[in-house]
C-alpha positions as CSV (number, residue, x, y, z in Angstrom):
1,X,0.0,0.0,0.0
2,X,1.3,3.6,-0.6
3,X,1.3,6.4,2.0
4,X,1.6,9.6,0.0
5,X,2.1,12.7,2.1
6,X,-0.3,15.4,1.9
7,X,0.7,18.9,0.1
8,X,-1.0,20.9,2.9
9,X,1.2,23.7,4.2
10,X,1.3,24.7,7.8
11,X,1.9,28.6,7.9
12,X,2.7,29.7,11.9
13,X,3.2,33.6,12.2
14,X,2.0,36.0,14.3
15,X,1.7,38.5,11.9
16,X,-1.7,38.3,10.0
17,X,-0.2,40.3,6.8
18,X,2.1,37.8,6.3
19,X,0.3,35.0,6.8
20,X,-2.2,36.2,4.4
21,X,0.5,37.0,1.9
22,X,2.0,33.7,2.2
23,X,-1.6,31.7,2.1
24,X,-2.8,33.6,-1.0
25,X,1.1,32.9,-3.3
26,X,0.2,29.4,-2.2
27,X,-2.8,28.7,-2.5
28,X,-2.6,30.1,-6.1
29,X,0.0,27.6,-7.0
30,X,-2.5,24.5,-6.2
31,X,-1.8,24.1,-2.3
32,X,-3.9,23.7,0.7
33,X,-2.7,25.9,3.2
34,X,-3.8,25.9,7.3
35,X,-2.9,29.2,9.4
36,X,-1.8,29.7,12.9
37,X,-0.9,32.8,14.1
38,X,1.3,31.4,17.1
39,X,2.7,28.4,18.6
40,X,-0.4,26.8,20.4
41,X,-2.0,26.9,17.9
42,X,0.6,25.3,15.7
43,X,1.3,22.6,18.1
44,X,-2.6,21.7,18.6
45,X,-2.8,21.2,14.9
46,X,0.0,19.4,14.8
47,X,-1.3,16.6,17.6
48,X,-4.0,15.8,15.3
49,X,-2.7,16.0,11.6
50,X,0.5,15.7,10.3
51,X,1.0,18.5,7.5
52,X,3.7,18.1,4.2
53,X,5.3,21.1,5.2
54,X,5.7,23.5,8.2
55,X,6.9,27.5,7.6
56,X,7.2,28.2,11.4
57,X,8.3,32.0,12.4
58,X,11.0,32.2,14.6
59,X,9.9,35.3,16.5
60,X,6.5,34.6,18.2
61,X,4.7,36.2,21.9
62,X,4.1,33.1,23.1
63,X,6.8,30.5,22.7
64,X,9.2,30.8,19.8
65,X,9.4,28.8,16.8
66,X,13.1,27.2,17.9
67,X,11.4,26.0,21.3
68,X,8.4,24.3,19.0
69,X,10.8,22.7,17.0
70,X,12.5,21.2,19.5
71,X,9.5,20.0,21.0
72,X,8.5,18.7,17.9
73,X,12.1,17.1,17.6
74,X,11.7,15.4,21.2
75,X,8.0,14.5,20.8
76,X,9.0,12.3,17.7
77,X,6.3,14.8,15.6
78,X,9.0,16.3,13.1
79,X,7.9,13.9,11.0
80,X,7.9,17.1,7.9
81,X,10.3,19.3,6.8
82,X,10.2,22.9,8.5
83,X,11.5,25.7,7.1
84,X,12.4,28.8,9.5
85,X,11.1,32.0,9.2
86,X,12.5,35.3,10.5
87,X,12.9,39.7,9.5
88,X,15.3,39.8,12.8
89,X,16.9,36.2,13.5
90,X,21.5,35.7,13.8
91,X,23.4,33.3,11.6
92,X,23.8,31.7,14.5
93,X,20.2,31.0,15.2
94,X,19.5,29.9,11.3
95,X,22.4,27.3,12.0
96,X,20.8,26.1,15.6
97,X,17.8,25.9,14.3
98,X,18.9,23.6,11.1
99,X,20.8,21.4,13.5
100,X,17.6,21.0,15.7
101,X,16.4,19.3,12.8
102,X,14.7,22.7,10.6
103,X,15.2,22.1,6.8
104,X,15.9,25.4,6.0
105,X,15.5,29.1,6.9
106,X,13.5,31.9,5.2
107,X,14.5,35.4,5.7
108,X,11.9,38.4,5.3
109,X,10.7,40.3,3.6
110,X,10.4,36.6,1.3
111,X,11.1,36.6,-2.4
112,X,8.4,35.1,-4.3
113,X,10.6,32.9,-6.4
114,X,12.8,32.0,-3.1
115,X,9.7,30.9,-1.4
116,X,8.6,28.5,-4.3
117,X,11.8,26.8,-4.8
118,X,12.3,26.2,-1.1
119,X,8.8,25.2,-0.6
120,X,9.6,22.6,-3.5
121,X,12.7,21.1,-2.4
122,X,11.2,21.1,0.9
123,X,8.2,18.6,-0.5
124,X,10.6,16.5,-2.8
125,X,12.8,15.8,-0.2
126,X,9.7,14.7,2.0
127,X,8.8,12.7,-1.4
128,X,12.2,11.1,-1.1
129,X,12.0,9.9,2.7
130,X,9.0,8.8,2.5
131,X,8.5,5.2,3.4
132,X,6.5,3.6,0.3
133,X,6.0,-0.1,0.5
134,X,4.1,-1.8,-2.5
135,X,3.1,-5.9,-2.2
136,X,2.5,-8.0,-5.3
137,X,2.9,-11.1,-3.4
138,X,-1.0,-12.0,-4.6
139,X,1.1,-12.4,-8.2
140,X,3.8,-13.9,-7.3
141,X,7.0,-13.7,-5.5
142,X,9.8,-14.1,-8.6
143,X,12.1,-11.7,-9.9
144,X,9.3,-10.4,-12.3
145,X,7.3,-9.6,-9.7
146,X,10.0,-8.0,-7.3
147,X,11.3,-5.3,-10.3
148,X,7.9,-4.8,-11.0
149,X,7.0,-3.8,-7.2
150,X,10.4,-1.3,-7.3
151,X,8.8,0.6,-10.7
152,X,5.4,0.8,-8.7
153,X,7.3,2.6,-5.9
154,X,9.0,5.1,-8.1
155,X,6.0,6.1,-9.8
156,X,4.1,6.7,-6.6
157,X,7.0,9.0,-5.4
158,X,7.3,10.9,-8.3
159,X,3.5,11.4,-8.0
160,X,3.1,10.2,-11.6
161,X,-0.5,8.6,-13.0
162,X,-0.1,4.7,-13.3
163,X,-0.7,2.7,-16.5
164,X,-0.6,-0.8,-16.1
165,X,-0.7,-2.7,-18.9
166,X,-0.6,-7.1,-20.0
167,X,-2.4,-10.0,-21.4
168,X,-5.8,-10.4,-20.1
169,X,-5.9,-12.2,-17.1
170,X,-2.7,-11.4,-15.8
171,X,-3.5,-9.5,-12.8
172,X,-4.4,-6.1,-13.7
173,X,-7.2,-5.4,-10.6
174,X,-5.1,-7.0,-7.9
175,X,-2.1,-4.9,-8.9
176,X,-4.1,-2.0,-8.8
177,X,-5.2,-2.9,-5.5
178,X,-1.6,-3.0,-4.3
179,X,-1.3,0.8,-4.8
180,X,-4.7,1.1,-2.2
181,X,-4.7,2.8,1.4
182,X,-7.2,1.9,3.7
183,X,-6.8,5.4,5.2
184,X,-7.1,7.1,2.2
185,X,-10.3,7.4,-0.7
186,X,-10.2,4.6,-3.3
187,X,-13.1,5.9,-6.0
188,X,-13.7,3.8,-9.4
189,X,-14.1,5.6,-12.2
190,X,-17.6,4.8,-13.9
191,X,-18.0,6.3,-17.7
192,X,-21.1,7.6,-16.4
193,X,-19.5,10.3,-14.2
194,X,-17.0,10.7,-16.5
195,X,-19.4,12.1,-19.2
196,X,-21.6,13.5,-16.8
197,X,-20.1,15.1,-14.0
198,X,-16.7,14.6,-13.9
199,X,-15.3,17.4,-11.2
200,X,-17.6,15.4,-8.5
201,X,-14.5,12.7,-8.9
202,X,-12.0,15.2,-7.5
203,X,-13.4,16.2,-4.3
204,X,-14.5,12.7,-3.5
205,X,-11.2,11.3,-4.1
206,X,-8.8,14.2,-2.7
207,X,-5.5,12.6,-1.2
208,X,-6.5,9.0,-3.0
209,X,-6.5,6.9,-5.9
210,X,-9.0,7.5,-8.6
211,X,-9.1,4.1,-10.4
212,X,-10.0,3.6,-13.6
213,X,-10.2,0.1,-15.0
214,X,-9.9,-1.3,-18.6
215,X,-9.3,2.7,-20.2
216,X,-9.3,1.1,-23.2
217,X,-13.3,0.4,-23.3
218,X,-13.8,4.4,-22.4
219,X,-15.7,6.0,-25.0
220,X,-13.7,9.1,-26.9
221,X,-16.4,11.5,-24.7
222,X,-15.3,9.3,-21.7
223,X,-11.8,9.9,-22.7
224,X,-12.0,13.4,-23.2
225,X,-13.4,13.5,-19.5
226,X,-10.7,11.9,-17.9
227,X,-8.2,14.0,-19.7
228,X,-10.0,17.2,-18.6
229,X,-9.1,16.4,-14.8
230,X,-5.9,15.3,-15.5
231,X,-4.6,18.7,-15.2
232,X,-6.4,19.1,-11.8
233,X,-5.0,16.1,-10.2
234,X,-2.1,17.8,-8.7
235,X,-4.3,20.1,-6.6
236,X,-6.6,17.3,-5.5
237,X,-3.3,15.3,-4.7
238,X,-5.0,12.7,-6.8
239,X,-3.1,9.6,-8.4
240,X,-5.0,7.8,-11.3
241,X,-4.4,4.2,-11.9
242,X,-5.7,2.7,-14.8
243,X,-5.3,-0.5,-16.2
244,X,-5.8,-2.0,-19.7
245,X,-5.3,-5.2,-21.8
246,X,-6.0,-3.3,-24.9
247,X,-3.3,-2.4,-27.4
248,X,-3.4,1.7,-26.6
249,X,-1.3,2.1,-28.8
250,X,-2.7,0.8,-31.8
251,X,-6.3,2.2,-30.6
252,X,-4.5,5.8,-30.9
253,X,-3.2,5.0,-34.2
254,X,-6.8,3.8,-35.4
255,X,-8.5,6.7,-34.2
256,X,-10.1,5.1,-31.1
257,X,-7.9,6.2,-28.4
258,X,-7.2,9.7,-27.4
259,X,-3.3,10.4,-28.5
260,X,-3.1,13.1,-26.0
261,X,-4.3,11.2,-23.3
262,X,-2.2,7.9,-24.3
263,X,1.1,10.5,-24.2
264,X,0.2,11.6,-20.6
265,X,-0.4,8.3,-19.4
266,X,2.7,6.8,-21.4
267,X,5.6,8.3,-18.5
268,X,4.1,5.8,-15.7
269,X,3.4,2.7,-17.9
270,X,3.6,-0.6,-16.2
271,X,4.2,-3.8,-17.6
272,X,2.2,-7.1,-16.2
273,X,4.0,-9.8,-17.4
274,X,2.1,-13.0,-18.8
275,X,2.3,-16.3,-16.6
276,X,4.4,-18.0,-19.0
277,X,7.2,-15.7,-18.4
278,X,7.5,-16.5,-14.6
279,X,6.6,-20.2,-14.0
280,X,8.4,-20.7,-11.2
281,X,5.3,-18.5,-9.5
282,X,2.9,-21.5,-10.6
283,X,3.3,-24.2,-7.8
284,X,3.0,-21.1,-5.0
285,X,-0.4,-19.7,-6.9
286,X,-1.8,-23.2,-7.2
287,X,-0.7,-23.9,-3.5
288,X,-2.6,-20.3,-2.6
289,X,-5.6,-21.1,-4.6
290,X,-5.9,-24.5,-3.6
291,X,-5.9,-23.6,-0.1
292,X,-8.7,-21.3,-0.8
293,X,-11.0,-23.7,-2.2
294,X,-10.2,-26.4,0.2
295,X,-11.2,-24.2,3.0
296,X,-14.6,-23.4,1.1
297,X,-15.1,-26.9,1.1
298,X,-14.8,-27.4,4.9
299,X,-17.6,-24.8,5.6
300,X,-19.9,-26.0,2.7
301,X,-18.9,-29.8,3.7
302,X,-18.6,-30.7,-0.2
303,X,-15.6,-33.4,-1.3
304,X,-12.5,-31.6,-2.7
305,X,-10.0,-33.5,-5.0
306,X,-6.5,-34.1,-4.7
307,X,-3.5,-33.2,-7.1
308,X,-0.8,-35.8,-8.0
309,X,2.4,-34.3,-8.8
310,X,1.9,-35.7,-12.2
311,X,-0.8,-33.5,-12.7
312,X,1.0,-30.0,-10.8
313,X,3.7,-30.8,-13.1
314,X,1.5,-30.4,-15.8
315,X,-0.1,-27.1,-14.7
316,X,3.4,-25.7,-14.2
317,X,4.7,-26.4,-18.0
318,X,1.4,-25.6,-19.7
319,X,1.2,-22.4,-21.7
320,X,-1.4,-20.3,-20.2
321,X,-3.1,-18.0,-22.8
322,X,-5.5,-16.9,-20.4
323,X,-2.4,-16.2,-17.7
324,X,-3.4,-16.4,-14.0
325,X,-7.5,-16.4,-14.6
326,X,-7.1,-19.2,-16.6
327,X,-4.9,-20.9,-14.0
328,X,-7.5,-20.2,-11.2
329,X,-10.2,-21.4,-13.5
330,X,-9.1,-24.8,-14.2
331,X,-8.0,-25.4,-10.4
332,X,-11.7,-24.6,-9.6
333,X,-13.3,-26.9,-12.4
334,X,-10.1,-29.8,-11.3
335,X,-11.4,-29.8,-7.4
336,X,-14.6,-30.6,-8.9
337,X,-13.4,-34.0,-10.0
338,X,-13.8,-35.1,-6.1
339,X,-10.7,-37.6,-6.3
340,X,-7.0,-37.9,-6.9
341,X,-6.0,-35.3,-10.4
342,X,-3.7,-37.5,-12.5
343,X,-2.4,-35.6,-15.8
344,X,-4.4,-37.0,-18.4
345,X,-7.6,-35.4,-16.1
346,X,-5.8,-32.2,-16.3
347,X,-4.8,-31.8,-19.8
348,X,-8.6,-33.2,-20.4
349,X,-9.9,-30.3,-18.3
350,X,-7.0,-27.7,-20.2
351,X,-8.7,-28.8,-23.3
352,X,-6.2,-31.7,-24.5
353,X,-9.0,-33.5,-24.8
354,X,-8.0,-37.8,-24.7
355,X,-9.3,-37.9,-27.7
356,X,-8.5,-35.4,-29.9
357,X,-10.2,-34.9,-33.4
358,X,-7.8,-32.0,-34.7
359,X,-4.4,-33.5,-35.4
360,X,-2.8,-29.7,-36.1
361,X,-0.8,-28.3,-32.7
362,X,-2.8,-26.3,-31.1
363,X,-2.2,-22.2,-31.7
364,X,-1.2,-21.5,-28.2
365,X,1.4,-24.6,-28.8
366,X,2.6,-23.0,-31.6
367,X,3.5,-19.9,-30.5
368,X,5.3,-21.5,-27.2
369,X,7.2,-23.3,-29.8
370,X,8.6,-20.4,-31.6
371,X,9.8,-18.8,-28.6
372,X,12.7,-21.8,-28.5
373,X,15.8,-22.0,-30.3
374,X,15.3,-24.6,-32.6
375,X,17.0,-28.0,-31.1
376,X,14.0,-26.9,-27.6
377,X,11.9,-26.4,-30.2
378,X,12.0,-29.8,-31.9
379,X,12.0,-31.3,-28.4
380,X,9.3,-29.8,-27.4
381,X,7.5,-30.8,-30.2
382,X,8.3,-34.5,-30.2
383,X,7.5,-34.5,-26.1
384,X,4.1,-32.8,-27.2
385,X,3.7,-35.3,-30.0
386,X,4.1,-38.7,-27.9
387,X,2.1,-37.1,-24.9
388,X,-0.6,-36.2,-26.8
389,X,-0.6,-39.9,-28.9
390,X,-0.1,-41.7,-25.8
391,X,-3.5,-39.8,-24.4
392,X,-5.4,-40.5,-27.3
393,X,-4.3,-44.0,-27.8
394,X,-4.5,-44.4,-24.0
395,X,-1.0,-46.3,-23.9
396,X,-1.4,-48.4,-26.5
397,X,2.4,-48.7,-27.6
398,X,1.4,-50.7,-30.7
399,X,-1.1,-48.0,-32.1
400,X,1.0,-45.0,-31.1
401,X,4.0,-46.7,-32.8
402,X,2.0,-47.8,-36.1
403,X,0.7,-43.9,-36.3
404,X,4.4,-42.8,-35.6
405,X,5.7,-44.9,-38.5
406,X,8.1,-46.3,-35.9
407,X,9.4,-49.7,-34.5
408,X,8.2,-50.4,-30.9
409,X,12.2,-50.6,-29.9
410,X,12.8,-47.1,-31.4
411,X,9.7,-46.1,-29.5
412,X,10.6,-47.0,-26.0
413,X,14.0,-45.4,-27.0
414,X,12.4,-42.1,-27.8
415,X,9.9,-41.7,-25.4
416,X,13.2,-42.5,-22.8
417,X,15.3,-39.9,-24.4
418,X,12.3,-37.4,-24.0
419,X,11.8,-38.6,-20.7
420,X,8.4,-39.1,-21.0
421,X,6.5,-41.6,-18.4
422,X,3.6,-44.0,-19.5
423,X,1.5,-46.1,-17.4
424,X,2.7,-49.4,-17.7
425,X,-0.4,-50.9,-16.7
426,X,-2.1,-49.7,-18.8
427,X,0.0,-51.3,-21.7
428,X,-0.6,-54.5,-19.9
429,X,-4.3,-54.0,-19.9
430,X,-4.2,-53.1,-23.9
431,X,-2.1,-56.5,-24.3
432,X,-4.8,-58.7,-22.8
433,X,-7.2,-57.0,-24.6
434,X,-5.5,-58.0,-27.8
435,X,-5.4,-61.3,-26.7
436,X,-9.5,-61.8,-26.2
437,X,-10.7,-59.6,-29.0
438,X,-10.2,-60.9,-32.3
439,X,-10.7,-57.6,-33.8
440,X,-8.0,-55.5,-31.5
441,X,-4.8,-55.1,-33.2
């Protein structure tokens, strides 16, 4: 989850002319200010909110702003920068307060320009410190996943609108949800509200995430909406998330994507990679899922099946078009089976069906294919080959070898060299079969 920090500035001065002053120049440039005009004030504020940034006058009636600070300081509540103000304050007291723990110091009458830039660098640095932690353990805890939760965590400091983008079924939502805050607004974008009344978004998700799923199924009205806030966001302190397992790109270039919008979305792009590109994910997904339906079972008191490793072997190695849906899918249709999940029941319920009418390789199989050098490639191939003749002819060596145009000897030597395991029972079973039907081959 993220924890941004809010933009609101914390103005403590006893003079009303300069806290007006300093309100108005900040307010103009998209910032939520709170006044205090001395140091009770400022310290009762600070017990119940903790504000980005603090300009604290060093010169006050009641206590002065050095003495706050180092209350602050000891109280473990300078948890924001603080920049010192002061018309009459010594070196020596801009260098005290700084090593109190004060980010920087201010003299007045304050420059415009000098009161932007420190303000600024006050509020990156904040940015920089700030302790942003993002989970996508619900994905997967590979490599894959790790870089991808490090780009997350640079986007969301550098206060950047998220695009994440992959296959379908790869885990678009859940890596939204990574990004959530329980303390914080989370508002879904509908395209109703979008067209309609788009400016009731800000206000109801000021400090949050405004989340818009799928972009690519916005109408260009709905698009134009969305685009019209962007350039608000910063003074709601609003970060959008959208997601998509469209080709933006391509819907810009056809007319049916906003180009403007797709360029101002395109610096925080986010990449979902597909399952097939980090496998070794699959047995700790299955394991999680698994465990969830085997717990629904208990409370609903049904039978759940069992997985041989023959069968998780096969779920790890298959391709996955539909990435981690499909994956979650097919375990919930497998515990259905109510006994033990061998791999010819799996590849059955994958759609390698035992017997298989369309002798072409699958598209899905052909494109895994190509993704090999070409010795893996013929490999995998001939190991998809002899699996998928040894399912149809369930086992029968003497059919699978006649349709191979091999010798039984060279068949056992191949299916050895691919090390590929058949039920030797089975074979047996066909045997005696051959010997009691006159009409078996």
């Amino acid at each position: 989850m993220i924890s941004p920090l809010s933009h609101e500035i914390l103005i403590v001065d006893d003079e009303a002319g300069i806290r007006e002053l300093l309100s108005e120049i900040l307010a103009d440039e998209g910032y939520r200010v709170v006044l205090a005009e001395n140091a009770r004030e400022a310290r009762a504020y600070r017990q119940q909110k903790a504000p980005a940034l603090v300009l604290l006058d060093i010169w006050m009636p009641d206590t002065d702003g050095v003495t706050l600070l180092r209350e602050w300081v000891s109280a473990e509540l300078l948890t924001m920068p603080v920049v010192m103000m002061s018309g009459h304050a010594t070196i020596e007291t801009a260098v005290s307060a700084t090593r109190i723990g004060a980010f920087d110091f201010l003299e007045k009458p304050i420059g415009l320009e000098k009161l932007l830039t420190t303000v600024r660098r006050a509020l990156r640095a904040a940015a920089e410190n700030n302790t942003v932690s993002v989970s996508l353990s619900q994905l997967g805890n590979s490599s894959a996943m790790r870089a991808l939760e490090h780009a997350m965590i640079n986007l969301v400091r550098a206060c950047a609108p998220i695009l994440i983008l992959g296959e379908s079924g790869s885990g678009h939502a859940t890596a939204a949800r990574a990004l959530q805050n329980a303390q914080l607004p989370w508002v879904t974008i509908t395209p109703q509200r979008l067209a309609g009344h788009p400016l009731s978004l800000l206000e109801e998700a000021r400090e949050g995430i405004l989340y818009c799923p799928e972009i690519g199924q916005l109408t260009r009205v709905e698009q134009k909406g969305l685009l019209f806030l962007l350039s608000r966001f910063a003074k709601y302190e609003i970060t959008l998330v959208c997601t998509s397992s469209e080709p933006l790109g391509n819907m810009a270039a056809e007319g049916e994507f906003d180009p403007t919008l797709l360029s101002q979305l395109s610096a925080g792009i986010l990449i979902l990679p597909p399952l097939r590109e980090h496998r070794e994910d699959i047995p700790l997904l299955i394991e999680r899922k698994w465990k969830e339906l085997t717990e629904k079972s208990a409370v609903d008191g049904s039978l759940l099946a069992s997985l041989s490793p023959e069968a998780l072997t096969v779920l790890s190695n298959a391709y996955w078009p539909g990435n981690i849906d499909q994956l979650y899918y097919v375990l919930e249709n497998l515990a259905l089976l109510k006994t033990e999940v061998n791999d010819v029941m799996t590849r059955a319920v994958l759609g390698e069906s035992l017997v298989y009418q369309n002798k072409g390789v699958p598209p899905e199989i052909t494109a895994q294919f190509l993704e090999l050098p070409l010795r893996d490639a013929r490999e995998a191939f001939e190991r998809y080959y002899f699996e998928r003749l040894l399912a149809t002819e369930r086992n029968n060596m003497s059919k699978i070898a006649e349709h191979a145009g091999l010798e039984r000897t060279h068949l056992y030597r191949k299916l050895k060299q691919l090390d590929i395991r058949f039920t030797r029972r089975q074979s047996r079973f066909s045997r005696k079969t051959r010997a009691t039907t006159p009409h078996s081959d």
